[in-house]
GUTORVO-980048 format. One line per field, with one value per residue (C-alpha): residue in one letter; y, x, z; residue number from 1. Coordinates in Angstrom, 1 decimal. Layout:
! residues N
resn <- [A ...]
v <- [Y ...]
u <- [X ...]
w <- [Z ...]
resi <- [NUM ...]
***
This chain:
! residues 259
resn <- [X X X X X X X X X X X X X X X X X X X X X X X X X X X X X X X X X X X X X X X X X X X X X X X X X X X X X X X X X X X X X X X X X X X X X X X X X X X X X X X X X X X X X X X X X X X X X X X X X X X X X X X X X X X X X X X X X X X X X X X X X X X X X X X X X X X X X X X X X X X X X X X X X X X X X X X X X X X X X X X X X X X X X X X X X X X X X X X X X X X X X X X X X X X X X X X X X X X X X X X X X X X X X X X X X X X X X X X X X X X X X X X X X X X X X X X X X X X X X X X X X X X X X X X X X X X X X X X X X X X]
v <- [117.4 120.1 121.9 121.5 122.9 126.2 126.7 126.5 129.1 131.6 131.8 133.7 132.8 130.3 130.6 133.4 132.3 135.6 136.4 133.1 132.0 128.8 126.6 123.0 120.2 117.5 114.3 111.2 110.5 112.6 116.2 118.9 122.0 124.9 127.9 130.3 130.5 127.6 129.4 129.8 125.8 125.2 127.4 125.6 122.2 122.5 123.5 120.3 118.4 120.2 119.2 115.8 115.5 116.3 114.3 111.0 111.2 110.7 112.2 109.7 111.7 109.3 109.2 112.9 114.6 118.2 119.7 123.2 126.0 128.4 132.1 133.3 135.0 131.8 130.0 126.9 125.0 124.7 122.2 122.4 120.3 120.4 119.2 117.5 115.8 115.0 113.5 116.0 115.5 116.6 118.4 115.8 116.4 114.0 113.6 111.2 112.7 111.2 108.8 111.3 112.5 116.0 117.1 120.6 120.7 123.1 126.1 128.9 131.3 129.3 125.9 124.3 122.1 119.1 116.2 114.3 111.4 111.3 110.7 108.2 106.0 106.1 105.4 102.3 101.5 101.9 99.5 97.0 97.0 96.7 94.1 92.1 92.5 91.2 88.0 86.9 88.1 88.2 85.9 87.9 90.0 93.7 94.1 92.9 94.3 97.9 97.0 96.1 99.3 101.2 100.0 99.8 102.2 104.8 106.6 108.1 109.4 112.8 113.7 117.1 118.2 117.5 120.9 119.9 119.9 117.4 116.9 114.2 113.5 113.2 110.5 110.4 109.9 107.3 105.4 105.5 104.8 102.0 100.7 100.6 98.9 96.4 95.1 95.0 93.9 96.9 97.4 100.2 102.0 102.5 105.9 105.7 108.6 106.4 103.2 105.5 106.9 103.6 101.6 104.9 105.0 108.1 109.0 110.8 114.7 113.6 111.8 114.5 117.3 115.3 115.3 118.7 119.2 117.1 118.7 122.2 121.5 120.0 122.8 125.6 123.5 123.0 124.8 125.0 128.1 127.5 125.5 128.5 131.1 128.9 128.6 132.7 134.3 132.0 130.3 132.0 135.8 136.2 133.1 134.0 130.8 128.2 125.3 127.5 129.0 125.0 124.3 127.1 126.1 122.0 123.2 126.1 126.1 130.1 130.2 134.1 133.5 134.8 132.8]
u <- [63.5 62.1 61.2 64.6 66.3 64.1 64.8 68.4 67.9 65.9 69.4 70.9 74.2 76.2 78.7 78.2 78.3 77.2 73.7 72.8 73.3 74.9 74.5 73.5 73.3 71.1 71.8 69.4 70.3 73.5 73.3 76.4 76.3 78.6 79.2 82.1 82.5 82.1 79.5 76.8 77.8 77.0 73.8 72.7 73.5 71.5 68.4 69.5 69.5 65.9 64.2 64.9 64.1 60.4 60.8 61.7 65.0 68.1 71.6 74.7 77.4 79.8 79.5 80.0 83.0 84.2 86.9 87.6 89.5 91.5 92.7 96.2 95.3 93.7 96.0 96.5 98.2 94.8 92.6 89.7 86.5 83.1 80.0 77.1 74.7 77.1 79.8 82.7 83.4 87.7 88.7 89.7 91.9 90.6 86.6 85.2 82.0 79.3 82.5 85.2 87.6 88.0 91.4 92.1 96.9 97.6 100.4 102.5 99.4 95.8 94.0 93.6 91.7 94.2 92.6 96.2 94.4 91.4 94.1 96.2 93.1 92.5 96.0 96.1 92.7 94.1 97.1 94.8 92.4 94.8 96.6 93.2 92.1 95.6 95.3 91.7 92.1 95.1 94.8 91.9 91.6 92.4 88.8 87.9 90.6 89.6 86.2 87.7 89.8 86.4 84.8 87.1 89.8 88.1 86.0 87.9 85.5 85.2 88.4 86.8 87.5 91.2 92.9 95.6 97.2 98.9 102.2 104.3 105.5 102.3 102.0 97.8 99.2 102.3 99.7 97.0 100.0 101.4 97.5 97.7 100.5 99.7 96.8 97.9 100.9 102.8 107.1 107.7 110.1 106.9 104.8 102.2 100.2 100.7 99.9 96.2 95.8 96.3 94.0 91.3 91.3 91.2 94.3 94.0 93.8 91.0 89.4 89.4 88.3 85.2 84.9 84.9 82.9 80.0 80.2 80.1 77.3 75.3 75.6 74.9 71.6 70.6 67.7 69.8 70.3 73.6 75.2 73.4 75.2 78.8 78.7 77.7 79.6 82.6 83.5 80.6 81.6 84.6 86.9 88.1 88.8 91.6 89.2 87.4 91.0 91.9 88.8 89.5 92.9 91.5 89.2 90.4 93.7 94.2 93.2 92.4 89.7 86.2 84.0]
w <- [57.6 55.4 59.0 60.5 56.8 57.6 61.0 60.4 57.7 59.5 62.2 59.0 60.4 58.2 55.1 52.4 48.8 47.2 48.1 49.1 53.1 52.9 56.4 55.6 53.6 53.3 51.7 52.5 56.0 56.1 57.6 57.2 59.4 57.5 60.0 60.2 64.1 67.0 68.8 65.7 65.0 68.7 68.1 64.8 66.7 69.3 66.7 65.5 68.8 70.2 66.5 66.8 70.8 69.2 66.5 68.4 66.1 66.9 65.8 66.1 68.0 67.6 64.0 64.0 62.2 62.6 60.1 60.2 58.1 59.9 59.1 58.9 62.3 64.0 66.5 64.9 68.3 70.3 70.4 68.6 69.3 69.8 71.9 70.6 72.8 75.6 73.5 72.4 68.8 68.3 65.0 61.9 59.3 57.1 56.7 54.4 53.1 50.4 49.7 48.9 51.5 52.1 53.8 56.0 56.0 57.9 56.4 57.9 56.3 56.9 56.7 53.3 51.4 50.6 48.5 48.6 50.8 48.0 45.3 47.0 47.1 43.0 42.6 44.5 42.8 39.3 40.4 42.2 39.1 36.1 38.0 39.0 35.4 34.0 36.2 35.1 31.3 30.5 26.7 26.3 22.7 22.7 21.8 25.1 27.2 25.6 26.9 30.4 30.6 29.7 32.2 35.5 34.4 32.6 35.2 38.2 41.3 41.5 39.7 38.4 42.4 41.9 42.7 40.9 37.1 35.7 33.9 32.9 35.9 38.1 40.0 39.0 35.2 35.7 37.3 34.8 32.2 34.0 34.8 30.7 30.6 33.0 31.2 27.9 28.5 27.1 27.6 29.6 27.0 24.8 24.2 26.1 24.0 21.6 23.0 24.0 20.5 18.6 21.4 21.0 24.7 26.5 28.6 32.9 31.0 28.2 31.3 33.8 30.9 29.9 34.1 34.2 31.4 32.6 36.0 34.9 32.5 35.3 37.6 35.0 34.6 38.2 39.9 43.2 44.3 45.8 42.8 40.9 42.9 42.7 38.8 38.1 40.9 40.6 37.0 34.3 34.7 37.0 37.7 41.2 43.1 42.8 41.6 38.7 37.7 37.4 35.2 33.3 32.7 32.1 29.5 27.1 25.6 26.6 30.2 29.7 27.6 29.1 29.7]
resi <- [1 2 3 4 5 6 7 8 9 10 11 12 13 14 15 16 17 18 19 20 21 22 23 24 25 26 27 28 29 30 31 32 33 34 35 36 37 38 39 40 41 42 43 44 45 46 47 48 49 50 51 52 53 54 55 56 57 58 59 60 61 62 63 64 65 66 67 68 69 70 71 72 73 74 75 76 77 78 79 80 81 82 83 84 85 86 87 88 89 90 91 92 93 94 95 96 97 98 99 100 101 102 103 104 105 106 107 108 109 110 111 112 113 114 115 116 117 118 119 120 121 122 123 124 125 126 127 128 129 130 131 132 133 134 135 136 137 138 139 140 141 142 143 144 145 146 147 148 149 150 151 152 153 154 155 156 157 158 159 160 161 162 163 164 165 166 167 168 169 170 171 172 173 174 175 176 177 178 179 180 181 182 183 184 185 186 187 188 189 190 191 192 193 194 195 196 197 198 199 200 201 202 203 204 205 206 207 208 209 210 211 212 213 214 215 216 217 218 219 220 221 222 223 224 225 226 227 228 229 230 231 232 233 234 235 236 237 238 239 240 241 242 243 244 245 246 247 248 249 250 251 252 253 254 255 256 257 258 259]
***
C-alpha cells in the first residue's frame, strides 16, 4: 500500500492542513480519500481502482461511504453521489468510521460536522450498563461497585471529539449522573457532586478533561506530520478552530490563556 499512499500524493490535489497536503488515510484494511472537489475524488479513485487491477486487489464498492461538506455557496438540494467501479456510491449523512460516527447537518450557511448520533449511542450505553451492572451486583459492596463503575462507566469512546460543553443540564451528564445513581442505588433528590466526591469517582467533565488531556499529549508527541501540523497550526500557537477553542475552554480555567 505504501506505493498506492505515494501515488495519491504525487496528484498534489487533496485537503490543505497548513503546509502539509492532506488526501488519504490508511488504517489496516480501511482506506479514506479526502479531496475538496468531485472530480479530483473521481481522479484519486480511479488511482485507486488501476493500483489494485495490478495488484489482484479488490476495493468493496458496496461497502463504500461518501459524506461531504458543503459551502454557504454550494446548492445543497442536488444529489450528490459518486462512481466507483461501476457501482454509484450516494452521499451519507452519517458515516461510521474506525467505530465512531461522523455526521455532515446541513444549515441555512454550510455543511457541518454534527456528532449528535455518536452521543446518542454512549448515552444509551451508559443506561444499558448501569442498569446491567445493577441487576447482576446489586448486594455487592461499594468497594466493588466503585470497581464496576471504573471499569464500564468510566471511559467514554472518543469523548475528547465532542464539539460540545457541558452544563447542568446536558443530557451526556444527567445520564452519567443517573448511570451513578442506578448502580448504587442512590435517591434522585441527592447531590450527585457529592455522591462522586465522597465515592472518589470521577464525574462526565473530570472524564472528558483527562480525555482531552491524554489526546493532546499524544499528538504533540507524534511523528506524523499531519497530527504535527494539526496540534502547531491549530491548538499550540493560535487556537483558530471550533474543536481547539473547546479544548481550550475543557482545560484552563481562563480560556484566553496562551498556550
Amino acid at each position: 500500500m505504501d506505493d498506492l499512499s505515494i501515488a495519491l500524493q504525487r496528484t498534489g490535489i487533496g485537503a490543505q492542513i497548513g503546509n502539509v497536503n492532506c488526501n488519504h488515510i490508511f488504517y489496516a484494511d480501511d482506506t479514506c480519500i479526502i479531496t475538496t472537489t468531485l472530480n479530483s475524488m473521481h481522479r484519486l479513485l480511479t488511482i485507486c481502482s488501476e493500483y489494485a487491477s495490478n495488484h489482484n486487489l479488490k476495493f468493496n464498492p458496496q461497502k463504500t461511504e461518501f459524506q461531504g461538506f458543503l459551502p454557504s455557496y454550494a446548492n445543497k438540494t442536488i444529489d450528490l453521489y459518486i462512481d466507483f467501479q461501476g457501482f454509484r456510491v450516494t452521499h451519507n449523512n452519517f458515516v461510521k468510521y474506525l467505530g465512531y460516527t461522523v455526521g455532515s447537518q446541513k444549515t441555512k450557511k454550510c455543511s457541518m460536522f454534527n456528532d449528535s448520533l455518536e452521543m446518542k449511542k454512549r448515552i444509551a450505553e451508559m443506561y444499558t450498563r448501569s442498569h446491567m451492572l445493577r441487576t447482576y451486583f446489586m448486594n455487592c459492596s461499594v468497594s466493588v461497585k466503585k470497581n464496576f463503575y471504573n471499569s464500564y462507566l468510566s471511559t467514554v469512546y472518543c469523548c475528547s471529539l465532542w464539539n460540545i460543553t457541558l452544563n447542568r443540564t446536558s443530557k451526556k451528564k444527567v445520564a452519567h449522573n443517573d448511570a451513578l445513581r442506578i448502580l448504587f442505588g442512590i435517591p434522585r433528590y441527592t447531590s450527585a457532586s457529592e455522591a462522586f466526591v465522597t465515592r472518589g469517582i470521577d464525574n462526565i467533565d473530570s472524564i472528558i478533561r483527562k480525555s482531552v488531556f491524554s489526546l493532546l499529549t499524544r499528538i504533540s508527541l507524534s511523528k506524523n506530520d499531519i497530527l504535527n501540523t494539526i496540534y502547531n497550526n491549530k491548538f499550540k500557537f493560535c487556537p483558530v478552530s471550533s474543536l481547539a477553542k473547546l479544548w481550550v475552554k475543557v482545560l484552563y480555567v481562563n480560556p484566553d490563556i496562551n498556550i
